[in-house]
DOKOLVO-972395 format. One line per 3 residues: number of its first residue (from 0); their letters; for each residue x, y, z of C-alpha. Coordinates in Angstrom, 3 decimals, padded with zeros to 6 digits. Example, Ala and Ser with C-alpha at 12.3 -4.5 7.8 and 13.67 -1.06 7.14 Angstrom:
0	as	012.300:-004.500:007.800 ~ 013.670:-001.060:007.140
% end
This chain:
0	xxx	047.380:-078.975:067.448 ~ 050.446:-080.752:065.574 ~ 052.604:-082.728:067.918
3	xxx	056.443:-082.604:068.145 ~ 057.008:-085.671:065.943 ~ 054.659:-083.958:063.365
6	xxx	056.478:-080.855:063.497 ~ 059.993:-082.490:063.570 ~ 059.342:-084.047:060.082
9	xxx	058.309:-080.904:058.326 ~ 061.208:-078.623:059.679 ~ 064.152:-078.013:061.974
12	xxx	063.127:-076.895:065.365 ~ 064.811:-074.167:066.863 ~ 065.072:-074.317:070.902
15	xxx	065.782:-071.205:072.821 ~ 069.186:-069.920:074.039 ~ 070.430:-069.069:077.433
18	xxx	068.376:-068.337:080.562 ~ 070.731:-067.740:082.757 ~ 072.525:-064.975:080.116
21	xxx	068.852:-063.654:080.126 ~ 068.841:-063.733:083.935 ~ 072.544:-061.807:084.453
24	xxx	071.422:-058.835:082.828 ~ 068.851:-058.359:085.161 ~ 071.497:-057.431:088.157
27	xxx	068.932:-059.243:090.305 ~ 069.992:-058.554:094.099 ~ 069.323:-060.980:097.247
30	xxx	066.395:-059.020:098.066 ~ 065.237:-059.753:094.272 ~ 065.725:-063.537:094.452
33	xxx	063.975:-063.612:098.045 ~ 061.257:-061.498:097.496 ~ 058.388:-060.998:100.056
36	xxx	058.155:-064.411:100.875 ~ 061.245:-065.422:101.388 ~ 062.788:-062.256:102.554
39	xxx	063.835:-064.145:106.135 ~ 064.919:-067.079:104.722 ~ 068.132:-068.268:106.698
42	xxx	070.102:-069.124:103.566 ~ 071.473:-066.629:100.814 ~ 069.707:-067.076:097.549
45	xxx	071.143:-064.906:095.281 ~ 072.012:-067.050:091.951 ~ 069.043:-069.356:092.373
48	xxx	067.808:-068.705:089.290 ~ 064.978:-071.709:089.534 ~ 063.447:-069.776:092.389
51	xxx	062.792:-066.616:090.438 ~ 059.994:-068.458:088.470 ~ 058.477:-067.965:092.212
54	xxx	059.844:-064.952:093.328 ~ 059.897:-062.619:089.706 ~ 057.927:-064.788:087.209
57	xxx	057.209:-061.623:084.979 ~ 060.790:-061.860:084.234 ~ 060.951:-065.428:083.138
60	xxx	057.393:-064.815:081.179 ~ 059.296:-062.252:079.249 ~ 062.431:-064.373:078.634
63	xxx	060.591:-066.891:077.127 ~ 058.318:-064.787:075.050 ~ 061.411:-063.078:073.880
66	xxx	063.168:-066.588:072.664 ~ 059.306:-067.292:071.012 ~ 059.305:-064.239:069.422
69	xxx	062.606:-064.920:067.597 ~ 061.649:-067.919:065.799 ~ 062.139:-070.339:068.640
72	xxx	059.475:-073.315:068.491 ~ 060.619:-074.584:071.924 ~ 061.847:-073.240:075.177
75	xxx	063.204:-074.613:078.402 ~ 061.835:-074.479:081.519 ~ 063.431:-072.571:084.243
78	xxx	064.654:-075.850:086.311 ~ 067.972:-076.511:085.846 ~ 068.465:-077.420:089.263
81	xxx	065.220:-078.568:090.280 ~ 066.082:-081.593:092.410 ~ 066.090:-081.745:095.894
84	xxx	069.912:-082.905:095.361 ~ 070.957:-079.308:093.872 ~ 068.368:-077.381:096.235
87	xxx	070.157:-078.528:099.166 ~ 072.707:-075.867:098.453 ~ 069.897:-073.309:099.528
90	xxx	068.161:-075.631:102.149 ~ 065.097:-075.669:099.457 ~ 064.299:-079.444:098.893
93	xxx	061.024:-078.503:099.509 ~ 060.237:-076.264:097.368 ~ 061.373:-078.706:094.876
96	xxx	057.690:-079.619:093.763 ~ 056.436:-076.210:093.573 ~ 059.587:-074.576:091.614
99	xxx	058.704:-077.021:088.904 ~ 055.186:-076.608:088.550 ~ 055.441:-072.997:088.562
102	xxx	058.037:-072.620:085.656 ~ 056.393:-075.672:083.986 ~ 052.652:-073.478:084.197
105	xxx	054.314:-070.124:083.051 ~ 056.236:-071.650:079.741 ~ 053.204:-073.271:078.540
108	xxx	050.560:-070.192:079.465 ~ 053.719:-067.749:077.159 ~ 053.435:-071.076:074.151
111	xxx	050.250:-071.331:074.420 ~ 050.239:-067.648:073.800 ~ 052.489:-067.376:071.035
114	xxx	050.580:-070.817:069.154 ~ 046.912:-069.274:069.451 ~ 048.342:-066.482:067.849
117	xxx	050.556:-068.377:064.602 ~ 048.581:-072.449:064.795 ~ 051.008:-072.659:061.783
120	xxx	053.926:-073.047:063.962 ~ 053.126:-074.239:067.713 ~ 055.354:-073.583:070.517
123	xxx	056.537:-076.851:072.534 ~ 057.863:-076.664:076.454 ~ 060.273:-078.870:077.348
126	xxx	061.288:-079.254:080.956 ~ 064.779:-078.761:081.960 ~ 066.034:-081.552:083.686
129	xxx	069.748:-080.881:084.859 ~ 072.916:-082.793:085.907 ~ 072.736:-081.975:089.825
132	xxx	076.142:-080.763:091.184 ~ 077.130:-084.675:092.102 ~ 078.385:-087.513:089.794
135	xxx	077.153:-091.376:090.102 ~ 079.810:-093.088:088.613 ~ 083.072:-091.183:089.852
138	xxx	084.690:-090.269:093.430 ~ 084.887:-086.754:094.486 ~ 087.279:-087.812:097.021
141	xxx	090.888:-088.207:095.259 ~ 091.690:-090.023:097.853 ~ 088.731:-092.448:098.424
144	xxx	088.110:-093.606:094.643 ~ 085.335:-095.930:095.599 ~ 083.389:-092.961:097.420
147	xxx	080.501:-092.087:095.721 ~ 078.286:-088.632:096.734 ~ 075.203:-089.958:095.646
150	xxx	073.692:-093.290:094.577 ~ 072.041:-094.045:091.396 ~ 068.500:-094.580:093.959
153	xxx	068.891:-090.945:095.247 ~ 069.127:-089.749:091.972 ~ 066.257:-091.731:090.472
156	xxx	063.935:-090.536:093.704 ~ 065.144:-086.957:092.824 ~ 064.552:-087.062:089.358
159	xxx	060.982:-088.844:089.693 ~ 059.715:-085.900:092.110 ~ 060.985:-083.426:089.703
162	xxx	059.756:-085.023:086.515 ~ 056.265:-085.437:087.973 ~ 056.006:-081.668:088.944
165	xxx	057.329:-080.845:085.181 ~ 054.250:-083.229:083.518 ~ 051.486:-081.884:086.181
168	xxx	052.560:-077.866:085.240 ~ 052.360:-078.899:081.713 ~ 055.513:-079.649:079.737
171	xxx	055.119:-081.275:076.127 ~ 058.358:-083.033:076.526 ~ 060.843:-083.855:078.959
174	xxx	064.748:-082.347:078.216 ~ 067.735:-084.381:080.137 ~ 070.476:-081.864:079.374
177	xxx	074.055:-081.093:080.227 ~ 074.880:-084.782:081.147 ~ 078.103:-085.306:081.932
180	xxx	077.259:-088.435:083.994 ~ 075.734:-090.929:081.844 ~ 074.893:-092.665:085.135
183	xxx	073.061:-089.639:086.108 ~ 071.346:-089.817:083.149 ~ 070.071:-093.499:083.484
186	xxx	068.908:-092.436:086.597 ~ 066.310:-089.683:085.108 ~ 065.922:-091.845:082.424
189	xxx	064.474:-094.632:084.799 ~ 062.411:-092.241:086.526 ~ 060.959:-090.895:083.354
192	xxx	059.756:-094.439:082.208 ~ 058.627:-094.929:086.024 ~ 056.349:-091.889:085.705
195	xxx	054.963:-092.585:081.981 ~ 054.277:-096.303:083.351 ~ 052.621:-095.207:085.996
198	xxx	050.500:-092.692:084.367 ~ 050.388:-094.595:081.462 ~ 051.163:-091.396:079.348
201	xxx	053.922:-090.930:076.572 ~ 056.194:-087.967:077.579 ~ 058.843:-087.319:074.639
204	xxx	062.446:-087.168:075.687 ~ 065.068:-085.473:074.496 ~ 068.461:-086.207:075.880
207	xxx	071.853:-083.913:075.809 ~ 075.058:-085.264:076.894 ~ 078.097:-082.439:077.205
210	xxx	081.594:-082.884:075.981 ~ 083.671:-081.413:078.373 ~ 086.954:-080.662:076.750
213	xxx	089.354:-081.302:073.888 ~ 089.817:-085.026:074.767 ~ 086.229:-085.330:073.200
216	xxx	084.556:-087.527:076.054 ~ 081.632:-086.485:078.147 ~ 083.129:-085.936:082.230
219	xxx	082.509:-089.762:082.933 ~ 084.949:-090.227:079.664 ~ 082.722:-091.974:077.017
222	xxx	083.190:-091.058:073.598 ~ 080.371:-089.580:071.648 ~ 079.033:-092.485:070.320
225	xxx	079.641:-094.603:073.472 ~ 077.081:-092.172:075.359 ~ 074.614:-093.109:072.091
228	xxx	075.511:-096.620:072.252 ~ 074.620:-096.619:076.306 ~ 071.624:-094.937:076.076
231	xxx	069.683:-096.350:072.762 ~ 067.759:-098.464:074.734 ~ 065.428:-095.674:075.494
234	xxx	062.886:-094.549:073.405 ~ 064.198:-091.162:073.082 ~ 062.380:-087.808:070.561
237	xxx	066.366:-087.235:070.107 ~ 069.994:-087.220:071.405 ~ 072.619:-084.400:071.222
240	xxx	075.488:-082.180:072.737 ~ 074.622:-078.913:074.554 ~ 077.276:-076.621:076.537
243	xxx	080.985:-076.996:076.878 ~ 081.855:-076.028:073.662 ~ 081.317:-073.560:070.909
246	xxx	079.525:-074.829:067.609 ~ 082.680:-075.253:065.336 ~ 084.200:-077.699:068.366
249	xxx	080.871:-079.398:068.747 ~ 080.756:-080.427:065.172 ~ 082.873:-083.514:065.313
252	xxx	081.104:-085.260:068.292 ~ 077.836:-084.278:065.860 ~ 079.390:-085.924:063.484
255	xxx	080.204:-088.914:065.132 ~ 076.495:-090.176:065.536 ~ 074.624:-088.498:062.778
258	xxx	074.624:-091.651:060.924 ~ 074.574:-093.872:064.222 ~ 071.286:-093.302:064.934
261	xxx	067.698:-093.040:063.753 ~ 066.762:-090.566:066.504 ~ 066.261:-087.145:065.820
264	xxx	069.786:-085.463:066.827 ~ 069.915:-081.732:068.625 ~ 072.611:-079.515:069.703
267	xxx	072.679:-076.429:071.332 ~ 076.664:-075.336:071.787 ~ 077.639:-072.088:073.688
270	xxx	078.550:-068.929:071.984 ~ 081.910:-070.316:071.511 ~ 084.446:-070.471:074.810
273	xxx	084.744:-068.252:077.840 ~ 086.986:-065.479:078.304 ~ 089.090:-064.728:080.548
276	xxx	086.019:-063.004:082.361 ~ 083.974:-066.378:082.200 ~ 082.056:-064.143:078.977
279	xxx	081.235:-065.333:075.558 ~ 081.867:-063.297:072.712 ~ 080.685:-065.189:070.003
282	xxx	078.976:-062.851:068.132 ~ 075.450:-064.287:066.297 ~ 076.890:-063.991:063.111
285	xxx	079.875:-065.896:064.110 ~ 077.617:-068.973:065.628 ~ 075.378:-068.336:062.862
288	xxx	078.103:-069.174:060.237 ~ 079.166:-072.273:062.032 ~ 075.541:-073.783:063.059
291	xxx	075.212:-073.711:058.873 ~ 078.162:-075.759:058.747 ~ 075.631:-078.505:060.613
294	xxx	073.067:-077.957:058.025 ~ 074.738:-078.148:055.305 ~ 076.173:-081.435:056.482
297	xxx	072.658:-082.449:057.344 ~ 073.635:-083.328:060.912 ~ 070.964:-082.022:062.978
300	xxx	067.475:-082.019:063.322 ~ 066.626:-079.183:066.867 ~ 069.095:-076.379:067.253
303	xxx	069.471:-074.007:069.581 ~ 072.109:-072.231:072.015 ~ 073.248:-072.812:075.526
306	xxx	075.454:-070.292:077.408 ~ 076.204:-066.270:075.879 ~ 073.163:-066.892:074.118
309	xxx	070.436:-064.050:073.643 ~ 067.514:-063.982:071.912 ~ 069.490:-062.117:068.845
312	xxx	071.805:-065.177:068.431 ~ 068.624:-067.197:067.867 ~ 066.903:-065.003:065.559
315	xxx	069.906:-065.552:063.640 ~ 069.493:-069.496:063.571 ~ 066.071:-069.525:063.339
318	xxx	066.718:-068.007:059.763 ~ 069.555:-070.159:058.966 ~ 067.164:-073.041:059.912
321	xxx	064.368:-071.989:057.709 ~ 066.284:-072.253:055.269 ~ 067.298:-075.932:055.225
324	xxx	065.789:-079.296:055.620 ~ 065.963:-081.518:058.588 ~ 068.621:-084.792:058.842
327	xxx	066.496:-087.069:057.703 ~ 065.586:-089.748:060.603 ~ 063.930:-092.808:059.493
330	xxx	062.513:-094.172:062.825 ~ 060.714:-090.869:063.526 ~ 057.363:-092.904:062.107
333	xxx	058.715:-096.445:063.536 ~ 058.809:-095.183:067.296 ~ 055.490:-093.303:066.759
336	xxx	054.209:-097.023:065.591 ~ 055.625:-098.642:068.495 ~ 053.568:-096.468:071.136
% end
C-alpha cells in the first residue's frame, strides 16, 4: 500500500468537497439527528452534523463513497467540531471520544473499500480537526480586550482527546483546517506532536489556515505568509487555505507562499461567495475554470472544495487534476529522511 508522500510525488491529490452541503440535502429533522438513542436527550441537536456518524452513519458511508467515487483520493472525517469545547453547545463533551472513533472507523472501512477495489490509486482519511467556536489570541468581549474564552491549555487538552480518538478509529493523516486562530492552531499542533511522542508513531499533518475577507489576513490578522512563517516549525505533509473565499479570491494568498515553502501546499476554496440566501452558486464548471488557473501556475499540490461543494464539482477537478503535474516540493524526500 503506497503512502501519502508516495502518492503526493506522482500526482495531485484531490480531497473531497463539502459535508455539510452533502448533509443539507438530507432535510434531516431533530428526530433524525437524535435517533433512538438519543431521542430524550435534554438538548436540541438538530445541526450536529458530527453526531450523525452515530445516529445515521449509512448516510455519511454514502457521502464519502460518493466523493471516492468521483476521483477523490482523500476524504474528511465527519468531525468538524469534535472537541469537547464545540460539543458543549449540545451538552455532548462526552461523547467527544466516541464521535471520533466512529467517523474515523467508517471513512477508512468506505477507503479501504474503494483501494481493494483500484490498489492503483489508494484512498487516504484524514481527520477533520476544526477551529472550535472560541479564539485564543483575541477578546470576545469589546469591552474587556484582555478577556480571553479559552486558554491555549484548554485547547491543547481538547485537541489531544480528539486527535487520539481520530488515530485509534484509523485516520492516515491528521487535517487542522479552517484556522482562523493561528493560536488555536499551535494548540492542536502541540497536541499532535504530544500524541505521536507518546505513541511514538508519525501521523502526517496537513494544516489549512482561512482568509477571512478582502483585507487578505486570516481572523487573528496575519498575512498569508506570516501564518507560514509561524507555523514552519512543524513538520507538516502541507499548508494551505480552505473556506472563506471562492477559488479566483484564494489565488493570491496561494500565491503568496508557493515559493515560500518546501511543503506540499493544498487548497480547498468554496464554490465562490454566499448569496444573499447564505447559497453558493458556483457552478463546477465555473470553479473548475479557476482551480486550472492554480495548475497552470503550478501552485498547488492537494485540491479540493469546502462549502457548495458536491460530489459533481469534484468530478470536475479531479479531471482538471489529472491532467497536470504537481508543484514541485523539494523537501517531500528531506522530511521523509528526517523521520
Amino acid at each position: 500500500m503506497s503512502n501519502i508522500q508516495e502518492a503526493l510525488k506522482e500526482r495531485i491529490l484531490v480531497l473531497d468537497g463539502a459535508m455539510g452541503t452533502m448533509l443539507q440535502a438530507y432535510k434531516f429533522t431533530e428526530e433524525d439527528f437524535r435517533g433512538e438513542r438519543f431521542k430524550d436527550y435534554p438538548t436540541p441537536l438538530q445541526g450536529n452534523n458530527d453526531l450523525l456518524s452515530i445516529t445515521q452513519p449509512e448516510a455519511i458511508k454514502t457521502i464519502h463513497g460518493k466523493y471516492f467515487e468521483v476521483g477523490a483520493d482523500i476524504v474528511e472525517t465527519n468531525t468538524f467540531s469534535g472537541t469537547t469545547i464545540a460539543m458543549a453547545d449540545y451538552q455532548m463533551e462526552d461523547l467527544v471520544y466516541e464521535l471520533n472513533y466512529e467517523s474515523a472507523k467508517i471513512a477508512k472501512e468506505v477507503a479501504d473499500e474503494f483501494t481493494a477495489k483500484e490498489p492503483h490509486k489508494p484512498r487516504f482519511v484524514a481527520g477533520s480537526i476544526g477551529p472550535t467556536n472560541r479564539t485564543a489570541s483575541m477578546s470576545p468581549d469589546v469591552n474587556d480586550p484582555g478577556y480571553r474564552a479559552v486558554t491555549f491549555d484548554e485547547l491543547r487538552i481538547a485537541y489531544k482527546q480528539q486527535v487520539e480518538a481520530l488515530v485509534d478509529g484509523g485516520v492516515d493523516l491528521l487535517l487542522v483546517e479552517t484556522v482562523f486562530d493561528t493560536l488555536n492552531a499551535k494548540a492542536a499542533l502541540f497536541a499532535i506532536e504530544e500524541v505521536k511522542a507518546e505513541r511514538s508513531i508519525d501521523v502526517p499533518i496537513m494544516l489549512s489556515g482561512t482568509i477571512t475577507d478582502a483585507s487578505g489576513r486570516t481572523l487573528s490578522g496575519q498575512t498569508a505568509e506570516a501564518f507560514l512563517i509561524s507555523v514552519s516549525h512543524v513538520p507538516l505533509l502541507s499548508v494551505g487555505f480552505n473556506c472563506a473565499l471562492g477559488a479566483n479570491l484564494l489565488q493570491p494568498h496561494l500565491e503568496a507562499i508557493a515559493n515560500k515553502t518546501d511543503f506540499a501546499i493544498s487548497a480547498h476554496p468554496n464554490a465562490g461567495l454566499p448569496n444573499a440566501f447564505g447559497e453558493y452558486d458556483e457552478t463546477p464548471e465555473q470553479m473548475g475554470a479557476q482551480i486550472e488557473e492554480y495548475l497552470k501556475k503550478n501552485l498547488i499540490n492537494i485540491i479540493g472544495g469546502c462549502c457548495g461543494t458536491s460530489p459533481e464539482h469534484i468530478r470536475v477537478i479531479a479531471n482538471i487534476a489529472s491532467k497536470y503535474k504537481p508543484r514541485e516540493a523539494t523537501t517531500l524526500s528531506a522530511v521523509e529522511e528526517s523521520h
